[in-house]
N, C-alpha and C positions, 0 to 999 in steps of 0.2 A: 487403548482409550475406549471410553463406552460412549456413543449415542443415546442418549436422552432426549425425549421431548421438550422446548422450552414455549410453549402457547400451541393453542387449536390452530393459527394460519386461519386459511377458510374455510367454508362450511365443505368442499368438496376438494381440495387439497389432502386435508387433514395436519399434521403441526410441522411446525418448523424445527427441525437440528443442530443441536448442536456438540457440540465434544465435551465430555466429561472429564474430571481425572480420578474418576473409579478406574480402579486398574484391573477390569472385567474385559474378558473377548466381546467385540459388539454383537449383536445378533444379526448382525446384515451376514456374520460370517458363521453361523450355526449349521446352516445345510452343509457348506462345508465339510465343518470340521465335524459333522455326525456323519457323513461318508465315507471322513479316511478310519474314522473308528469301528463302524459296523456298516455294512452295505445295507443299511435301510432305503436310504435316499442313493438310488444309484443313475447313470447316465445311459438307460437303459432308453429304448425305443416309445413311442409318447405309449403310457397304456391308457384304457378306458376307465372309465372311473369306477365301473364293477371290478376290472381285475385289479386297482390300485389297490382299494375297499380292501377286497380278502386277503391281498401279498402283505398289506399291512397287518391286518386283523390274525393270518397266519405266520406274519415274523418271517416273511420272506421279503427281496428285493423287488424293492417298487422306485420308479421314479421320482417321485414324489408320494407326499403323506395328502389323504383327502382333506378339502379344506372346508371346514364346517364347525364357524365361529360359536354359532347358537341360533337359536330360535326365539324371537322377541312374542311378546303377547300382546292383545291390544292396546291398554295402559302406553306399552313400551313406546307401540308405535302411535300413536298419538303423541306424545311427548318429542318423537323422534321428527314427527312432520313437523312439528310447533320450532323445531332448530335446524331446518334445513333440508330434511331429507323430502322430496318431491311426493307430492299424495297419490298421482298418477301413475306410479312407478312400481314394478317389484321391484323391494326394497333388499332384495339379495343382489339381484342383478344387476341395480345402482350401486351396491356396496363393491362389487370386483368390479364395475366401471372407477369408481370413484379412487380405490387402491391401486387402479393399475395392472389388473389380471385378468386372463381371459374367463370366460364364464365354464364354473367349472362341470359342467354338464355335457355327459353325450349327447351324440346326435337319435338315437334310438329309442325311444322311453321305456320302461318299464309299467306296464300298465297293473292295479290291483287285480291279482286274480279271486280274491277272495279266500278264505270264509267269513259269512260273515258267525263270531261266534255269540253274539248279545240274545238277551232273551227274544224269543219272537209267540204271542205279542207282548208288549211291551205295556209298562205301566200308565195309566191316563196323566197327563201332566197337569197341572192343576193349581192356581193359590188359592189356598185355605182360609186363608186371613192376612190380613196386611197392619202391620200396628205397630209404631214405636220407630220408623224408617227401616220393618222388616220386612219381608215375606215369608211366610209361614207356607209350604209349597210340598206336592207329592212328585219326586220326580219320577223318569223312566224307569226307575230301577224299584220302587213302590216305595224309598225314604220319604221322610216324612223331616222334612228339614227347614232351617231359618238362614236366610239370607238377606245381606242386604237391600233394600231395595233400589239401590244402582244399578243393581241385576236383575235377571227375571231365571225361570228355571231352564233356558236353552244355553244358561252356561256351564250347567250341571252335565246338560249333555256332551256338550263338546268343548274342550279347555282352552275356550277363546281368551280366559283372562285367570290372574290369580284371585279365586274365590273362596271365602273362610265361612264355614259350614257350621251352624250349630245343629246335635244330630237330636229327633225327638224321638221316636219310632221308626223301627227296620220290617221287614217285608218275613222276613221265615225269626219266629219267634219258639216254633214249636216243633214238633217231628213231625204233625201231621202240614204246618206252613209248609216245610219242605218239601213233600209229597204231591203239593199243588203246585210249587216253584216249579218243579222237576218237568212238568209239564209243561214248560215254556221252553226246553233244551231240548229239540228234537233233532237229533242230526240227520232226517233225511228229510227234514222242510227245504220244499223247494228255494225257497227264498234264501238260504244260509250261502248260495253261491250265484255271480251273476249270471243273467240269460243267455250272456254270449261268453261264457268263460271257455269255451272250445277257440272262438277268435280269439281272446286274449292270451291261450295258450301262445297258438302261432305265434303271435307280436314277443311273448316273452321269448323266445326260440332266439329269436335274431336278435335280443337286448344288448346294449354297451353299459346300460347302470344296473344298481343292485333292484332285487326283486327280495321284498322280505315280509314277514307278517307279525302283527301281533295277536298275540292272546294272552288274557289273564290268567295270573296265574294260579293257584288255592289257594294261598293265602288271601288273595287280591279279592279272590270271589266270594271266600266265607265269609272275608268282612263286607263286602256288598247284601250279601244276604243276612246277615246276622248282626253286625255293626261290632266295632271293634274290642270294647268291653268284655260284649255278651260271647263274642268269641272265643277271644284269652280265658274265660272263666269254663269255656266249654273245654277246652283244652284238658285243664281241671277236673271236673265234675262230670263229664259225660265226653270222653274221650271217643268212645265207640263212636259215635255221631259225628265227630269229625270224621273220623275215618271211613264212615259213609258218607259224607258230603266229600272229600276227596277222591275216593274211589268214583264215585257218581261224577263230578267234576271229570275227572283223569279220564274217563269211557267218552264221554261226551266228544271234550276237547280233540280225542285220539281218531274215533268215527268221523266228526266233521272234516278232520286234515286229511282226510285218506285220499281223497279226488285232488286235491291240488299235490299232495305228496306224490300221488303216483305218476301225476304229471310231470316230474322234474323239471321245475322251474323254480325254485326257490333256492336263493342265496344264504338266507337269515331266518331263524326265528326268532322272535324277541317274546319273552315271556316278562311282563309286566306283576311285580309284589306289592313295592314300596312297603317293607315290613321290618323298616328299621327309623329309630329316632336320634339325636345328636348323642353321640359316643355307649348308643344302646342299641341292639334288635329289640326288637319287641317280642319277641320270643325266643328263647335259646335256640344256640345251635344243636343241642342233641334234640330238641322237639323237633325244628326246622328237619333231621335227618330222620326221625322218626316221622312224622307224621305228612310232609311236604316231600320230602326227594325219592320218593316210590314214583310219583308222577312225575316230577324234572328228570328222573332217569329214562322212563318210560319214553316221554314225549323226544327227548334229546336222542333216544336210541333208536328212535323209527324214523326220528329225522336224517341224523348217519345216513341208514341204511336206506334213504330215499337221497343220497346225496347231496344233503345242506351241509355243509361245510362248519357257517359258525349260528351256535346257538348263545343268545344274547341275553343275563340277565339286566331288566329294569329296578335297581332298589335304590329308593332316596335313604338317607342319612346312616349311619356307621355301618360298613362294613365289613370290615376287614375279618369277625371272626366268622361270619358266613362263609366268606370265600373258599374255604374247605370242603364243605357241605357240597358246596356249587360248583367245582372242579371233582368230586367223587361222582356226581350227578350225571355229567357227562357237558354240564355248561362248559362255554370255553371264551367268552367274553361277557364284563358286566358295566355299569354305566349307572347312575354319574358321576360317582367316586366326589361326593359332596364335600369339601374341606369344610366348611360350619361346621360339620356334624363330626369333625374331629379323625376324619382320613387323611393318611398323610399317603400319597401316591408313590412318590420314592420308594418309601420304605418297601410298601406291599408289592410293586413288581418287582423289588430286590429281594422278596421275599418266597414269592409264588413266581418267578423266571419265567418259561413261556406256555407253562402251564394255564396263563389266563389273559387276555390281552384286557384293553382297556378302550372307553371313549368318553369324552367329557371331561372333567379333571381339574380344571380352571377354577380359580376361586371367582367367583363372581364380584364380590367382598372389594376385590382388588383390581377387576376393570373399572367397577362404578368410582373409584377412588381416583383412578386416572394416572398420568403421568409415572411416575418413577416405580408406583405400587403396579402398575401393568407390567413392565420390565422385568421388577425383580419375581414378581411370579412366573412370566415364563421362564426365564431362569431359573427357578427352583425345579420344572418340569424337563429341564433338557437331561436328564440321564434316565427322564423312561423314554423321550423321544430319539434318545439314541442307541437306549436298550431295543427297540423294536414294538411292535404288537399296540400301538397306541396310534388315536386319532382323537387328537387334544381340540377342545371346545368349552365353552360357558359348562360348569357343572348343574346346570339344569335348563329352565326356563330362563329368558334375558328380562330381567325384573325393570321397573320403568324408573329404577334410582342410577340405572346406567345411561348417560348421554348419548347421544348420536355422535358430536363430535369423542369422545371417548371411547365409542366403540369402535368408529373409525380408524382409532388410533392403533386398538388393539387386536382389529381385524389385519392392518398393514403387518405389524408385528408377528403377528400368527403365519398370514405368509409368506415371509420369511424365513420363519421358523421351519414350516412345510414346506419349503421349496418353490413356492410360486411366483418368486420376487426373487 
């Protein structure tokens, strides 16, 4: 018999139970039976939430799977306080109060060691013009863009909300723009690392959670500097020039990591593209191997040999024929495995085995929907959670068409799923 939701219950409850006559295993029983078939989830001594992290991410035996629903944005949570969820509150640490689980965080933190890698200095921020309920605005990065004006341009800088850009003009237009860009990437500005990154070292020494970083990657950054079009056509028509803004890119990024790589404390690197659209890349894979995975091997191989464990790609929307690219590369986890954009997860870890792990995964599509469509989507996800190498969550951002009681519902579900229930 299957457990099914039949109503929200209360706002901190979450729903009430009842017995189906789908003739599915319930999910109360999934850690289980993902145990007697693969030691993913084994009954092993409590670990830390660092060593969970990588036994998973490495397709080893862990206690349980990390639990890490999603990440709401403002929108969301606005929405989320307007139905119950307390405004005074972190609202993660209400979330595993509210399901019944302990807070899944060590006692040690992980502090940022840095670098930082963004241009230093940075563009004047600025609106231009205001007209039509837009703003017309220059942000950090020297775009030259239209927003709405619900926003202002500090959402440009930091992804406090989902914000739809219309683009006017980009910052490097020319070989000599570039030349002047280039001058904003110094890797031995003092500023690229914090003042006390020798204390923060010490702190990371003794960690129980993960230590990881981001950086952009060349794709991510040619289109920052050149805007997405004018890119893809440069790819085209003036190939050399890419391949000196990625070589210039690849130096850069490689010099600034040296001080915190040498340090070993790093768990993860996450290289950040977003260079795919629903059931497309936006550029081939043989470009992507020609022109971009000179630097993913690069940065991946010095990571290795500075002892990072797992190197993390970031791409929204298809991609399952990158993944090739990205496992030659030397990547060995990528994220968010977007179902809109037409990835089916199943297939691709039955595909690629443990050659690539995974995070994220979850149709988003099918939390905001609720009830029965929550279910049947983790269920569709339990033979990569039982194949290993996955740490299942919201496939992106948690958009604000998803309820609070609904998420509740599917955050309960989730732990479960992972063991923490």
């Amino acid at each position: 018999m299957l457990w099914r939701a039949s109503g929200a219950g209360s706002r901190n409850s979450g729903p009430k139970w009842r017995k189906s006559a789908v003739c599915l295993p319930p999910l109360t029983h999934l850690r289980d039976r993902l145990s007697e078939r693969r030691p993913t989830m084994t009954r092993l001594s409590r670990m830390t939430p660092r060593e969970r992290y990588l036994a998973v991410l490495r397709y080893e035996s862990a206690d349980r799977i990390p639990f890490q629903p999603g990440w709401p944005r403002e929108k969301t949570l606005k929405r989320w306080h307007a139905e119950g969820l307390p405004e005074d509150v972190n609202w993660f640490e209400h979330l595993c109060k509210t399901i019944g689980i302990a807070r899944p965080y060590g006692a040690r933190s992980a502090p940022w060691p840095g670098p930082n890698v963004r241009m230093n200095p940075t563009f004047e921020e600025k609106v231009l013009e205001h007209r039509d309920g837009h703003y017309i605005v220059q942000d950090w990065m020297g775009n030259i863009t239209e927003i709405s004006d619900e926003y202002d341009y500090t959402y440009i800088r930091a992804a406090k909300d989902f914000v739809t850009r219309k683009w006017h003009k980009f910052p490097v237009e020319t070989r000599a723009d570039f030349e002047e860009m280039k001058k904003r990437y110094r890797p031995e500005d003092p500023e690229r690392y914090p003042e006390d990154f020798e204390a923060r070292v010490r702190i990371l020494r003794e960690r129980d959670e993960v230590c990881a970083i981001n950086i952009p990657g060349p794709f991510w950054q040619m289109r920052e500097w050149c805007g997405f079009e004018p890119l893809c056509i440069l790819f085209l028509d003036d190939p050399d020039f890419v391949r000196e803004m990625v070589a210039f890119w690849s130096d850069f990024v490689s010099a600034t990591l040296d001080r915190v790589l040498e340090a070993g404390v790093l768990d993860a690197v996450h290289i950040s593209e977003d260079m795919a659209y629903k059931e497309k890349s936006m550029i081939s894979p043989a470009m992507a191997a020609e022109f971009l995975a000179p630097a993913w091997s690069r940065w991946a191989s010095e990571a290795r040999q500075a002892g990072v464990p797992i190197v993390d790609m970031d791409s929204d929307g298809y991609i399952e024929n990158l993944i090739p690219v990205w496992i030659e590369s030397g990547i060995n986890v990528c994220d968010p495995v977007e179902v809109a954009a037409g990835n089916d997860l199943p297939n691709i870890s039955a595909r690629f085995g443990t050659r690539m792990a995974y995070r994220q995964g979850v149709d988003k599509r099918c939390i905001a929907k609720g009830g029965v469509a929550i279910e049947d989507e983790l269920r569709r996800l339990e033979p990569v959670v039982r194949a290993g190498g996955y740490i299942p969550g919201c496939d992106h951002g948690v958009p604000h068409d998803i309820s609070w009681p609904d998420f509740v519902r599917y955050s309960r579900m989730l732990a479960e799923m992972t063991g923490w229930l």
